[in-house]
N, C-alpha and C positions, 0 to 999 in steps of 0.2 A: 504494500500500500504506500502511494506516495505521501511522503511528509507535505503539509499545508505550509505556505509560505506566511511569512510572519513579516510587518513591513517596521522598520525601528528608522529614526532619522538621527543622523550625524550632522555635528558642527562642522563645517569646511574650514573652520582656524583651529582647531584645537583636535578634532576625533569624537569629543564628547559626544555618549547617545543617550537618548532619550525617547521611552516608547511610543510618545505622540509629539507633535508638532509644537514648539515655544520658539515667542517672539526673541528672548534674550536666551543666551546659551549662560546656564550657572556654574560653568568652568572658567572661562575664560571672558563673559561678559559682553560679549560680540552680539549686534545685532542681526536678525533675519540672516543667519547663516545657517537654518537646518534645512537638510535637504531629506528625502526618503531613499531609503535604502533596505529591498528585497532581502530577504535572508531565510535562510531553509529552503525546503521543497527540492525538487530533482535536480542536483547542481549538473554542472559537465566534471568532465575529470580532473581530478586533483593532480597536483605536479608530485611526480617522487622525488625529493631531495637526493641528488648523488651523493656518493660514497660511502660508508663507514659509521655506522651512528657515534655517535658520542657518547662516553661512556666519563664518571666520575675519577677525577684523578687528585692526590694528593698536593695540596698546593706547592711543598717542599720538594716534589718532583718536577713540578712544571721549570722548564727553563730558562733565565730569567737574562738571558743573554737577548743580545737585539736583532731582532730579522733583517736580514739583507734585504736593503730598499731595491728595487728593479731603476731604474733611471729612462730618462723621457726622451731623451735625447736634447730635451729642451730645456736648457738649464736653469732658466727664469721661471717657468715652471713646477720643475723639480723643488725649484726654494721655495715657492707657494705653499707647496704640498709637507715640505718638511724635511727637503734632502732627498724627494723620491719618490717613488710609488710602494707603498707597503701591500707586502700580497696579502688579499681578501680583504681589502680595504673595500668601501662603496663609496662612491664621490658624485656628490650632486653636484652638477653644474647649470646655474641659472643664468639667464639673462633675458633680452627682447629680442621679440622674432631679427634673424638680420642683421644680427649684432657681429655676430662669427663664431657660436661656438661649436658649429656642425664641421667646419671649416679648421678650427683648433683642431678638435677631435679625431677627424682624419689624417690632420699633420704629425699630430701623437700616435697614432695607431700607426702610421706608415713607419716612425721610428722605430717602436715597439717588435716590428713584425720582424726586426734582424735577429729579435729572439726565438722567431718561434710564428706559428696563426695569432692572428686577430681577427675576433669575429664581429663583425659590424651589424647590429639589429635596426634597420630601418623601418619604422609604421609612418612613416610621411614621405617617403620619397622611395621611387622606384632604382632596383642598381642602375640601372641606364641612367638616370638623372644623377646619382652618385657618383654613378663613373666618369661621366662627362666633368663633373667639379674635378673629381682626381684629377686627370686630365690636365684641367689648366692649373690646376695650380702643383703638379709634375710628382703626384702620389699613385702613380700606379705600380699598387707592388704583387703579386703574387700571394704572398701571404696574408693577408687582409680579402678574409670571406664576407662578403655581402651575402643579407639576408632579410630580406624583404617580410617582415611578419610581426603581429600584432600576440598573440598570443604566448604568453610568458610560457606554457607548458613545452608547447613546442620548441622554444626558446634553447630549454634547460636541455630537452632531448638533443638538439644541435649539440649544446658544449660537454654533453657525457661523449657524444658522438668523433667531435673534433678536435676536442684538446685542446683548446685556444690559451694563450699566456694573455689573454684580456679579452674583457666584454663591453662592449662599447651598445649602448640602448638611447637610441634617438626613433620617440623618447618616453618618459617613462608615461606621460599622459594617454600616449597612443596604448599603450599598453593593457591585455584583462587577462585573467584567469576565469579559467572553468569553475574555480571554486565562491566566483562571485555569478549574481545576476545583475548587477550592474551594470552600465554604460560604461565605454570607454573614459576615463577621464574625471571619472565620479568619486568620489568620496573612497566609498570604500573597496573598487577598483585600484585606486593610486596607491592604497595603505597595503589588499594583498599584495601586489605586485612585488612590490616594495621590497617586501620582509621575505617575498618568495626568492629575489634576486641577493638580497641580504643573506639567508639561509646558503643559497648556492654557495656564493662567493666564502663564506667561513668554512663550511665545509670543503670545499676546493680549493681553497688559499685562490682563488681567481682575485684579481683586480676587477671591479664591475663599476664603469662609467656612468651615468645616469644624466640625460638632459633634460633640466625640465622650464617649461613657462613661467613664465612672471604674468602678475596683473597688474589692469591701470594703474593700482596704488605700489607697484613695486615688490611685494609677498610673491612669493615662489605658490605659483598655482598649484589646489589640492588640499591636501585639510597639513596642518602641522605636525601631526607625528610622522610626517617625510623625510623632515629637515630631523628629526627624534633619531630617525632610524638608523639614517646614513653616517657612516664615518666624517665623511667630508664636507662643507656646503662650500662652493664656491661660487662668486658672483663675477658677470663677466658685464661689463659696464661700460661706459660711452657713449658717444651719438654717432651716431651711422653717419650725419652727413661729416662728420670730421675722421682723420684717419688714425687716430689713438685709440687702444682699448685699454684697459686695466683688468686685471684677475685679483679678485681682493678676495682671501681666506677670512669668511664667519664663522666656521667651526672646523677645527681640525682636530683629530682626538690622538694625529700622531704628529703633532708640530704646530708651532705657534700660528697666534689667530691672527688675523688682520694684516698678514703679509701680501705683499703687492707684486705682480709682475704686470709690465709695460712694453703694450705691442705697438707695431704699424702694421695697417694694414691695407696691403697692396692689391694689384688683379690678379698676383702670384699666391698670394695667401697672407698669412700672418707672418710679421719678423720681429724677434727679440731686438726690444734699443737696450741697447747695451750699457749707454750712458744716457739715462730717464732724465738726470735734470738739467743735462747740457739740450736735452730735446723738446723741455719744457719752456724755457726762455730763450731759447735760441733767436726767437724773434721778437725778443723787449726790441721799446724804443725808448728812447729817453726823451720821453715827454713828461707832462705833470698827469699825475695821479695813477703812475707805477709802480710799485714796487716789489721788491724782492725777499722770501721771505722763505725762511726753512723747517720743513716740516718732516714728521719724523712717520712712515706708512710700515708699521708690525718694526723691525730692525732696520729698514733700509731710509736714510735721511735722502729728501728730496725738495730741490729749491725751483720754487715756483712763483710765478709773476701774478700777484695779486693788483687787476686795476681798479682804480674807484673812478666815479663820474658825477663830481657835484654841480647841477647846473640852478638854473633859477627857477622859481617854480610858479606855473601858473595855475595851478588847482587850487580851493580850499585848504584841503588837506595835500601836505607834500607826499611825493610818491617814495617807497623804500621796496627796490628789488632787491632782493642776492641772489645770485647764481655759484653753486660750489658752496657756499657757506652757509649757517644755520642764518635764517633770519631774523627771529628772535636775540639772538649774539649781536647782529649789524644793531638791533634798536638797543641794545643795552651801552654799547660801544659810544653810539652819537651821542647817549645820555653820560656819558661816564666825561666825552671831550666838553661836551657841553658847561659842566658841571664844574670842572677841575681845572679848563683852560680857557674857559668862557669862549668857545669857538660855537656858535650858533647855526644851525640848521633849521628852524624852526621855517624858512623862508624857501628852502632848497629841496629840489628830488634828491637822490642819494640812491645811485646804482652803486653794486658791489660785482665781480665777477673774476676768478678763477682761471685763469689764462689755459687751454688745452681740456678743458671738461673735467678738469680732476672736481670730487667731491671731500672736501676736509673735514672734519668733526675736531682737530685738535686745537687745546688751547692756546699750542703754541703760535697759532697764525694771526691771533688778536695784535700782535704789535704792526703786521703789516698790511690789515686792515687799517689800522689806524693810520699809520703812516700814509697809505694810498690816498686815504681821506683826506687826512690834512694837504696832503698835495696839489688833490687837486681843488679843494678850497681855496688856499694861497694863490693857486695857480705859477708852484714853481717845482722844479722836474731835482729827482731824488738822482744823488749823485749814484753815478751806473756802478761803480766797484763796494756799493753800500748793502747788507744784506744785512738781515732784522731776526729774529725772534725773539718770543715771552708771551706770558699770561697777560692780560691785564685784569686789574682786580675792580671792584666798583670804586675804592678808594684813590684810585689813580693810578697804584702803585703794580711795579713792573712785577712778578712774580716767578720762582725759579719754574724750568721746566727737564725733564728728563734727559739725559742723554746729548750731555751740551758739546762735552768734546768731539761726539762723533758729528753734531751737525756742523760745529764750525770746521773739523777734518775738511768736510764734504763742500763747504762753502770757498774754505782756500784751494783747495782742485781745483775747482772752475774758477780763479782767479779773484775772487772777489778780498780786497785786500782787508775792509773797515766791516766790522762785526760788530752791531748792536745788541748786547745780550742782558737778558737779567743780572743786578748789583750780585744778588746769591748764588750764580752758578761761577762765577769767576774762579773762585775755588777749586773746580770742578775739571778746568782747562789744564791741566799740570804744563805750563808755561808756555801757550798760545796764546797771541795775543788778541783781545779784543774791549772794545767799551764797554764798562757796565756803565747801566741806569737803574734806578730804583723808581723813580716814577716819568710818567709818561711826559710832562712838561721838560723834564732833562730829555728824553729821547726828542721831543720837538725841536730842541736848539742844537741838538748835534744833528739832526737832517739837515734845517737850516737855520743859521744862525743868525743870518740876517734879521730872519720873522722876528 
Protein backbone atom coordinates (compact mmCIF):
# COMPACT_ATOMS: atom_id res chain seq x y z
CA UNK A 1 0.00 0.00 0.00
CA UNK A 2 1.30 3.37 -0.95
CA UNK A 3 2.22 5.80 1.97
CA UNK A 4 -0.15 9.12 1.75
CA UNK A 5 1.93 12.19 1.20
CA UNK A 6 2.06 14.45 3.86
CA UNK A 7 2.61 18.35 2.69
CA UNK A 8 5.11 20.27 5.67
CA UNK A 9 6.48 23.82 4.56
CA UNK A 10 10.20 25.02 4.88
CA UNK A 11 11.72 28.40 5.44
CA UNK A 12 13.85 29.20 2.34
CA UNK A 13 16.41 31.28 4.89
CA UNK A 14 16.87 29.05 7.54
CA UNK A 15 15.31 25.10 6.75
CA UNK A 16 12.90 25.68 9.42
CA UNK A 17 9.52 23.58 9.11
CA UNK A 18 6.45 23.97 10.18
CA UNK A 19 3.31 21.61 9.60
CA UNK A 20 1.09 24.45 8.04
CA UNK A 21 1.74 27.77 6.51
CA UNK A 22 3.03 31.01 8.96
CA UNK A 23 3.57 34.50 7.89
CA UNK A 24 6.96 34.82 10.17
CA UNK A 25 9.33 31.98 10.40
CA UNK A 26 10.06 31.51 14.59
CA UNK A 27 13.68 30.41 13.75
CA UNK A 28 15.12 32.84 12.11
CA UNK A 29 12.32 35.77 11.99
CA UNK A 30 12.07 36.11 8.09
CA UNK A 31 9.08 37.16 6.43
CA UNK A 32 6.77 35.14 3.92
CA UNK A 33 9.53 32.66 3.38
CA UNK A 34 7.50 29.33 3.67
CA UNK A 35 7.08 27.45 0.98
CA UNK A 36 5.26 23.67 0.74
CA UNK A 37 7.06 20.87 0.40
CA UNK A 38 5.60 17.03 -0.43
CA UNK A 39 7.10 14.54 1.76
CA UNK A 40 6.33 10.78 1.90
CA UNK A 41 4.22 8.70 -0.44
CA UNK A 42 6.06 6.70 -3.40
CA UNK A 43 9.47 8.57 -3.72
CA UNK A 44 11.99 7.52 -6.87
CA UNK A 45 15.14 5.86 -5.96
CA UNK A 46 17.32 6.73 -3.25
CA UNK A 47 21.17 7.36 -4.00
CA UNK A 48 23.41 4.50 -2.56
CA UNK A 49 26.39 6.25 -0.87
CA UNK A 50 29.75 4.61 -2.31
CA UNK A 51 32.19 2.97 -0.49
CA UNK A 52 32.60 1.41 2.97
CA UNK A 53 30.21 2.40 5.64
CA UNK A 54 31.71 4.18 8.47
CA UNK A 55 32.33 2.47 11.38
CA UNK A 56 33.30 4.17 15.05
CA UNK A 57 36.98 4.74 15.78
CA UNK A 58 38.81 5.76 18.67
CA UNK A 59 39.76 9.33 18.75
CA UNK A 60 43.43 8.42 19.84
CA UNK A 61 43.63 6.41 16.76
CA UNK A 62 42.43 8.99 14.35
CA UNK A 63 45.57 10.67 12.60
CA UNK A 64 46.06 13.94 13.50
CA UNK A 65 48.73 14.75 10.81
CA UNK A 66 47.40 17.11 7.90
CA UNK A 67 46.02 15.97 4.54
CA UNK A 68 47.92 16.74 1.54
CA UNK A 69 46.17 19.62 -0.13
CA UNK A 70 45.75 18.62 -4.03
CA UNK A 71 46.61 22.37 -5.69
CA UNK A 72 44.60 24.24 -8.50
CA UNK A 73 47.04 25.04 -10.54
CA UNK A 74 45.86 28.59 -9.71
CA UNK A 75 47.70 29.98 -7.10
CA UNK A 76 45.43 32.80 -6.16
CA UNK A 77 43.10 30.44 -5.80
CA UNK A 78 44.78 27.83 -3.98
CA UNK A 79 45.34 30.96 -1.12
CA UNK A 80 41.53 31.58 -1.18
CA UNK A 81 40.85 28.01 -0.24
CA UNK A 82 43.75 27.72 2.36
CA UNK A 83 46.93 26.57 0.53
CA UNK A 84 44.78 24.07 -1.64
CA UNK A 85 42.11 21.94 -2.36
CA UNK A 86 41.45 19.55 0.69
CA UNK A 87 40.16 16.09 -0.58
CA UNK A 88 36.37 15.64 0.39
CA UNK A 89 36.03 19.00 0.86
CA UNK A 90 32.46 20.72 -0.76
CA UNK A 91 32.98 24.29 -1.89
CA UNK A 92 30.10 26.59 -2.67
CA UNK A 93 30.69 28.92 -5.05
CA UNK A 94 28.29 31.82 -5.49
CA UNK A 95 27.92 34.63 -7.57
CA UNK A 96 25.51 36.58 -10.50
CA UNK A 97 24.58 34.91 -13.47
CA UNK A 98 27.76 36.18 -15.98
CA UNK A 99 29.88 36.86 -13.51
CA UNK A 100 32.47 33.95 -14.45
CA UNK A 101 32.34 31.32 -12.37
CA UNK A 102 31.27 28.45 -14.82
CA UNK A 103 34.30 29.84 -16.70
CA UNK A 104 36.70 29.61 -13.23
CA UNK A 105 35.53 26.23 -12.83
CA UNK A 106 36.57 24.82 -16.07
CA UNK A 107 39.80 26.60 -15.92
CA UNK A 108 40.34 24.66 -12.48
CA UNK A 109 39.02 21.53 -13.71
CA UNK A 110 41.27 21.77 -16.88
CA UNK A 111 44.33 22.02 -14.22
CA UNK A 112 43.01 19.44 -12.13
CA UNK A 113 42.77 16.97 -14.95
CA UNK A 114 46.82 16.56 -15.00
CA UNK A 115 45.94 14.50 -12.03
CA UNK A 116 43.70 12.36 -13.07
CA UNK A 117 39.40 12.62 -14.75
CA UNK A 118 37.27 15.52 -13.90
CA UNK A 119 33.96 15.10 -14.03
CA UNK A 120 31.90 18.04 -15.01
CA UNK A 121 27.95 17.98 -14.15
CA UNK A 122 26.03 20.20 -16.33
CA UNK A 123 21.91 20.82 -15.62
CA UNK A 124 22.12 24.25 -17.69
CA UNK A 125 24.10 23.87 -20.40
CA UNK A 126 24.49 21.21 -23.15
CA UNK A 127 28.48 19.64 -23.69
CA UNK A 128 28.22 21.21 -27.11
CA UNK A 129 27.75 24.77 -25.58
CA UNK A 130 30.45 23.77 -22.90
CA UNK A 131 32.70 22.66 -25.33
CA UNK A 132 32.45 25.57 -27.51
CA UNK A 133 33.54 27.94 -24.12
CA UNK A 134 36.52 25.30 -23.76
CA UNK A 135 37.27 26.11 -26.96
CA UNK A 136 37.88 29.79 -26.64
CA UNK A 137 39.01 30.04 -23.83
CA UNK A 138 41.82 26.88 -24.82
CA UNK A 139 40.57 24.10 -22.03
CA UNK A 140 40.11 21.33 -24.13
CA UNK A 141 41.59 18.56 -22.34
CA UNK A 142 40.67 14.86 -22.49
CA UNK A 143 40.22 14.21 -19.11
CA UNK A 144 37.42 16.43 -18.02
CA UNK A 145 34.06 14.38 -18.78
CA UNK A 146 31.15 16.31 -19.42
CA UNK A 147 27.91 15.29 -18.37
CA UNK A 148 24.93 16.76 -19.00
CA UNK A 149 22.33 15.62 -16.05
CA UNK A 150 20.02 16.99 -13.48
CA UNK A 151 19.63 14.00 -11.28
CA UNK A 152 22.17 13.74 -8.27
CA UNK A 153 21.47 9.72 -8.28
CA UNK A 154 22.77 9.36 -11.52
CA UNK A 155 25.28 11.68 -10.69
CA UNK A 156 26.93 9.51 -7.92
CA UNK A 157 26.42 6.33 -10.21
CA UNK A 158 28.83 8.21 -12.86
CA UNK A 159 31.64 8.83 -10.06
CA UNK A 160 31.56 5.13 -8.56
CA UNK A 161 31.74 4.57 -12.31
CA UNK A 162 34.76 6.88 -13.28
CA UNK A 163 36.90 7.63 -10.73
CA UNK A 164 37.09 11.29 -11.05
CA UNK A 165 39.99 13.35 -8.67
CA UNK A 166 36.85 16.11 -8.78
CA UNK A 167 33.30 16.94 -9.11
CA UNK A 168 32.46 19.97 -10.52
CA UNK A 169 28.04 20.49 -10.37
CA UNK A 170 26.84 23.47 -12.32
CA UNK A 171 24.63 23.78 -10.51
CA UNK A 172 23.43 22.72 -7.57
CA UNK A 173 19.91 24.57 -8.11
CA UNK A 174 19.46 22.45 -11.24
CA UNK A 175 19.88 19.62 -9.35
CA UNK A 176 16.91 16.68 -7.49
CA UNK A 177 16.86 13.60 -6.11
CA UNK A 178 14.50 10.75 -6.37
CA UNK A 179 14.28 10.94 -2.71
CA UNK A 180 12.52 14.28 -2.88
CA UNK A 181 9.11 15.25 -4.77
CA UNK A 182 10.13 18.40 -5.00
CA UNK A 183 10.81 20.83 -7.84
CA UNK A 184 14.17 21.55 -9.06
CA UNK A 185 15.50 24.30 -7.03
CA UNK A 186 13.20 24.01 -4.18
CA UNK A 187 13.77 24.03 -0.60
CA UNK A 188 14.18 20.83 0.00
CA UNK A 189 15.52 19.64 -3.31
CA UNK A 190 18.60 22.12 -2.62
CA UNK A 191 19.01 20.65 1.02
CA UNK A 192 18.83 16.64 -0.29
CA UNK A 193 21.10 17.30 -2.93
CA UNK A 194 23.40 18.89 -0.97
CA UNK A 195 24.01 16.42 1.86
CA UNK A 196 23.68 13.62 -0.84
CA UNK A 197 26.90 15.22 -2.63
CA UNK A 198 28.35 16.10 0.80
CA UNK A 199 27.97 12.22 1.81
CA UNK A 200 29.76 11.35 -1.59
CA UNK A 201 32.53 13.60 -1.29
CA UNK A 202 33.49 12.34 2.62
CA UNK A 203 33.01 9.01 1.99
CA UNK A 204 35.29 9.21 -1.28
CA UNK A 205 37.63 11.83 -0.02
CA UNK A 206 36.22 13.43 -3.65
CA UNK A 207 36.73 17.24 -4.00
CA UNK A 208 32.82 18.25 -4.88
CA UNK A 209 32.49 21.97 -6.52
CA UNK A 210 29.11 23.20 -6.07
CA UNK A 211 27.61 26.50 -8.02
CA UNK A 212 25.02 28.01 -6.93
CA UNK A 213 22.74 31.56 -7.44
CA UNK A 214 22.48 34.45 -5.65
CA UNK A 215 19.22 36.62 -5.30
CA UNK A 216 18.40 40.36 -5.93
CA UNK A 217 19.26 40.99 -2.36
CA UNK A 218 22.79 39.01 -2.72
CA UNK A 219 21.95 35.52 -0.32
CA UNK A 220 23.06 32.42 -2.11
CA UNK A 221 19.73 31.14 -3.50
CA UNK A 222 17.99 28.14 -1.44
CA UNK A 223 17.12 27.96 2.09
CA UNK A 224 20.48 28.34 4.42
CA UNK A 225 21.54 25.14 5.68
CA UNK A 226 23.42 25.13 2.04
CA UNK A 227 25.86 27.42 3.18
CA UNK A 228 25.52 24.96 6.83
CA UNK A 229 26.40 22.16 4.90
CA UNK A 230 29.32 22.84 2.62
CA UNK A 231 32.86 23.16 3.73
CA UNK A 232 33.57 26.09 1.77
CA UNK A 233 31.29 29.36 0.71
CA UNK A 234 32.95 31.29 -1.71
CA UNK A 235 31.67 34.47 -3.30
CA UNK A 236 32.80 35.59 -6.77
CA UNK A 237 32.00 39.36 -7.11
CA UNK A 238 32.17 42.26 -9.52
CA UNK A 239 30.33 43.86 -12.25
CA UNK A 240 30.39 42.21 -15.55
CA UNK A 241 30.58 45.54 -17.24
CA UNK A 242 34.05 46.05 -15.70
CA UNK A 243 36.92 43.48 -16.17
CA UNK A 244 37.98 42.66 -12.34
CA UNK A 245 36.49 39.94 -10.28
CA UNK A 246 37.29 39.02 -6.78
CA UNK A 247 36.85 35.57 -4.96
CA UNK A 248 36.23 36.41 -1.30
CA UNK A 249 36.23 33.28 1.31
CA UNK A 250 32.84 33.57 3.85
CA UNK A 251 33.51 30.29 5.25
CA UNK A 252 36.38 28.18 5.17
CA UNK A 253 36.56 25.24 7.65
CA UNK A 254 40.09 24.41 6.20
CA UNK A 255 41.76 28.09 6.17
CA UNK A 256 41.18 31.54 6.98
CA UNK A 257 37.91 33.57 6.07
CA UNK A 258 37.71 36.59 4.07
CA UNK A 259 40.65 35.90 1.82
CA UNK A 260 40.74 37.46 -1.49
CA UNK A 261 41.90 36.43 -4.98
CA UNK A 262 41.87 39.14 -7.80
CA UNK A 263 41.13 38.30 -11.41
CA UNK A 264 40.81 39.93 -15.17
CA UNK A 265 38.81 38.95 -17.13
CA UNK A 266 39.50 38.40 -20.78
CA UNK A 267 37.71 36.73 -24.15
CA UNK A 268 40.53 34.20 -23.17
CA UNK A 269 39.13 33.43 -19.67
CA UNK A 270 40.11 34.51 -16.33
CA UNK A 271 43.81 35.77 -15.30
CA UNK A 272 45.46 35.87 -12.00
CA UNK A 273 46.97 39.80 -11.25
CA UNK A 274 49.60 39.19 -9.69
CA UNK A 275 50.02 42.55 -8.21
CA UNK A 276 46.17 43.51 -7.20
CA UNK A 277 47.10 46.96 -5.82
CA UNK A 278 49.41 48.16 -8.57
CA UNK A 279 46.18 47.15 -10.65
CA UNK A 280 43.83 48.91 -8.46
CA UNK A 281 45.36 52.48 -8.83
CA UNK A 282 47.05 52.11 -11.77
CA UNK A 283 44.96 54.67 -13.17
CA UNK A 284 44.65 57.41 -10.19
CA UNK A 285 44.93 60.86 -11.37
CA UNK A 286 45.92 63.50 -9.39
CA UNK A 287 43.05 65.55 -9.07
CA UNK A 288 41.01 66.76 -5.86
CA UNK A 289 39.10 64.28 -4.19
CA UNK A 290 41.48 61.18 -4.47
CA UNK A 291 42.87 59.30 -2.54
CA UNK A 292 44.98 56.42 -1.49
CA UNK A 293 44.27 54.39 1.19
CA UNK A 294 45.36 50.74 2.54
CA UNK A 295 43.23 48.16 3.35
CA UNK A 296 43.82 44.84 4.61
CA UNK A 297 41.30 41.72 2.47
CA UNK A 298 41.78 38.16 5.16
CA UNK A 299 46.13 38.45 5.13
CA UNK A 300 46.70 40.18 1.91
CA UNK A 301 47.10 44.29 2.34
CA UNK A 302 45.71 46.11 -0.75
CA UNK A 303 45.92 49.87 -1.76
CA UNK A 304 43.09 51.27 -3.39
CA UNK A 305 41.90 54.75 -4.61
CA UNK A 306 39.03 55.95 -2.64
CA UNK A 307 37.36 59.07 -4.72
CA UNK A 308 34.89 61.52 -3.10
CA UNK A 309 32.71 64.09 -5.15
CA UNK A 310 31.52 67.11 -3.14
CA UNK A 311 29.44 69.39 -5.25
CA UNK A 312 26.66 71.87 -4.54
CA UNK A 313 23.42 70.94 -3.80
CA UNK A 314 20.28 71.74 -5.26
CA UNK A 315 17.67 69.53 -3.45
CA UNK A 316 16.12 70.12 -0.14
CA UNK A 317 17.79 67.47 1.32
CA UNK A 318 21.47 66.83 0.13
CA UNK A 319 22.15 63.67 -1.63
CA UNK A 320 24.63 60.98 0.18
CA UNK A 321 25.62 57.92 -2.33
CA UNK A 322 28.52 55.26 -1.41
CA UNK A 323 29.43 52.95 -3.76
CA UNK A 324 32.03 50.17 -2.11
CA UNK A 325 31.42 51.58 1.25
CA UNK A 326 28.92 51.17 4.12
CA UNK A 327 26.62 54.08 3.84
CA UNK A 328 25.74 54.51 7.10
CA UNK A 329 29.87 54.82 7.85
CA UNK A 330 29.90 57.85 4.99
CA UNK A 331 26.97 59.69 7.22
CA UNK A 332 28.70 59.05 10.57
CA UNK A 333 32.18 60.25 8.83
CA UNK A 334 30.42 63.85 7.59
CA UNK A 335 29.17 64.19 11.13
CA UNK A 336 32.39 63.35 12.86
CA UNK A 337 34.34 66.30 10.06
CA UNK A 338 31.47 68.35 10.68
CA UNK A 339 31.75 68.40 14.28
CA UNK A 340 35.56 68.38 15.03
CA UNK A 341 36.66 70.48 12.03
CA UNK A 342 33.74 72.58 11.50
CA UNK A 343 33.84 71.54 7.66
CA UNK A 344 30.03 71.73 6.74
CA UNK A 345 28.06 69.72 4.20
CA UNK A 346 24.81 70.59 5.26
CA UNK A 347 24.79 72.41 1.71
CA UNK A 348 26.43 69.78 -0.59
CA UNK A 349 25.74 66.05 -2.24
CA UNK A 350 28.59 63.92 -1.05
CA UNK A 351 29.38 60.87 -3.45
CA UNK A 352 31.68 58.29 -2.19
CA UNK A 353 33.04 55.45 -4.43
CA UNK A 354 35.71 52.68 -4.41
CA UNK A 355 37.84 52.84 -7.57
CA UNK A 356 37.70 49.16 -9.56
CA UNK A 357 34.37 47.65 -7.74
CA UNK A 358 36.00 46.51 -4.63
CA UNK A 359 33.58 46.34 -1.77
CA UNK A 360 35.20 47.32 1.87
CA UNK A 361 33.64 46.77 5.38
CA UNK A 362 37.05 47.61 7.08
CA UNK A 363 37.71 50.39 9.44
CA UNK A 364 40.64 50.96 8.37
CA UNK A 365 39.46 52.87 5.19
CA UNK A 366 37.69 55.61 7.39
CA UNK A 367 40.98 57.85 7.09
CA UNK A 368 40.70 57.87 3.24
CA UNK A 369 37.27 58.42 3.03
CA UNK A 370 37.98 61.29 4.96
CA UNK A 371 40.63 62.60 3.23
CA UNK A 372 38.95 62.19 -0.23
CA UNK A 373 36.24 64.25 1.39
CA UNK A 374 38.08 66.95 2.47
CA UNK A 375 39.69 67.09 -0.92
CA UNK A 376 37.42 67.46 -2.74
CA UNK A 377 35.66 70.15 -0.55
CA UNK A 378 38.89 72.34 -0.42
CA UNK A 379 39.18 71.48 -3.85
CA UNK A 380 42.97 70.76 -3.76
CA UNK A 381 44.50 67.26 -5.01
CA UNK A 382 46.30 64.88 -2.35
CA UNK A 383 49.98 64.73 -2.99
CA UNK A 384 50.26 61.36 -5.22
CA UNK A 385 53.34 59.59 -3.08
CA UNK A 386 50.79 60.02 0.04
CA UNK A 387 48.83 56.88 1.37
CA UNK A 388 46.41 56.82 4.49
CA UNK A 389 45.02 54.48 6.97
CA UNK A 390 43.18 54.24 10.47
CA UNK A 391 39.91 54.06 12.28
CA UNK A 392 38.23 57.06 12.83
CA UNK A 393 36.43 57.32 16.11
CA UNK A 394 33.24 59.63 16.75
CA UNK A 395 35.77 61.70 18.87
CA UNK A 396 37.84 62.80 16.08
CA UNK A 397 40.55 60.64 17.06
CA UNK A 398 42.62 58.45 14.69
CA UNK A 399 42.44 54.90 16.18
CA UNK A 400 45.14 51.82 15.92
CA UNK A 401 44.30 49.38 13.22
CA UNK A 402 45.73 45.62 12.65
CA UNK A 403 48.51 44.64 10.85
CA UNK A 404 50.23 48.14 10.22
CA UNK A 405 53.64 46.98 9.22
CA UNK A 406 52.54 44.73 6.66
CA UNK A 407 50.23 47.51 5.15
CA UNK A 408 52.91 50.09 5.16
CA UNK A 409 55.44 46.92 3.73
CA UNK A 410 52.83 46.87 0.84
CA UNK A 411 52.40 50.63 0.57
CA UNK A 412 56.46 51.23 0.19
CA UNK A 413 56.53 48.47 -2.83
CA UNK A 414 54.57 50.50 -4.84
CA UNK A 415 56.42 53.57 -4.10
CA UNK A 416 54.55 55.59 -2.01
CA UNK A 417 57.15 57.29 0.19
CA UNK A 418 54.78 59.44 3.10
CA UNK A 419 52.41 57.12 5.23
CA UNK A 420 49.73 58.44 7.40
CA UNK A 421 49.00 56.08 10.10
CA UNK A 422 47.45 55.92 13.43
CA UNK A 423 49.63 57.82 16.67
CA UNK A 424 49.33 53.98 18.40
CA UNK A 425 50.53 51.77 15.66
CA UNK A 426 53.92 53.54 15.25
CA UNK A 427 55.08 51.00 17.73
CA UNK A 428 54.16 48.54 15.61
CA UNK A 429 56.52 49.48 12.44
CA UNK A 430 59.80 48.11 14.10
CA UNK A 431 61.63 51.09 12.40
CA UNK A 432 59.71 52.02 9.12
CA UNK A 433 59.13 55.20 8.62
CA UNK A 434 55.88 56.87 8.77
CA UNK A 435 53.52 59.94 10.40
CA UNK A 436 51.43 59.30 13.12
CA UNK A 437 48.33 61.27 13.94
CA UNK A 438 46.05 60.86 16.79
CA UNK A 439 43.31 62.89 15.55
CA UNK A 440 41.81 63.77 12.25
CA UNK A 441 42.50 67.60 12.26
CA UNK A 442 46.46 66.78 12.55
CA UNK A 443 45.85 64.28 9.47
CA UNK A 444 44.05 67.51 7.62
CA UNK A 445 47.32 69.62 7.97
CA UNK A 446 49.78 67.17 6.89
CA UNK A 447 47.54 66.41 3.51
CA UNK A 448 47.46 70.20 3.35
CA UNK A 449 48.86 72.51 5.05
CA UNK A 450 48.18 75.35 3.44
CA UNK A 451 44.18 74.73 4.43
Amino acid sequence: MAKRETTVFSCTDCGAQTPKWVGRCPECGAWNTFVAEERGGDRGRTAAIPGAAAKPVPLTQVSSEDTPRITSGLPHFDRVMGGGIVPGAVVLIAGEPGIGKSTLLLQTADRLATNGKVLYVSGEESPAQIALRAGRLGTLNPNVLLYAETSVERVIDQVVETKPVALIVDSIQTAHSGANNGAAGSVGQVRDAAGLFMATAKRLALPVFLIGHITKDGTIAGPKTLEHIVDTVLYFEGDRLQNHRLIRAFKNRFGPVNEVAIYRMHDDGLEEVANPSAALIGQRSSSPGSAIAVTLEGTRPLLVEVQALVSTSHFATPRRIAMGVDSNRLSILLAVLEKRTGESFLTHDVYVNVAGGLELDEPAIDLGIVAALVSSKRNFAIDPSIAVFGEVGLLGEIRGVSQAELRVREARTLGFERLIVPQPNLKDLRGLRADGAGSIEQVLTRLHPAG
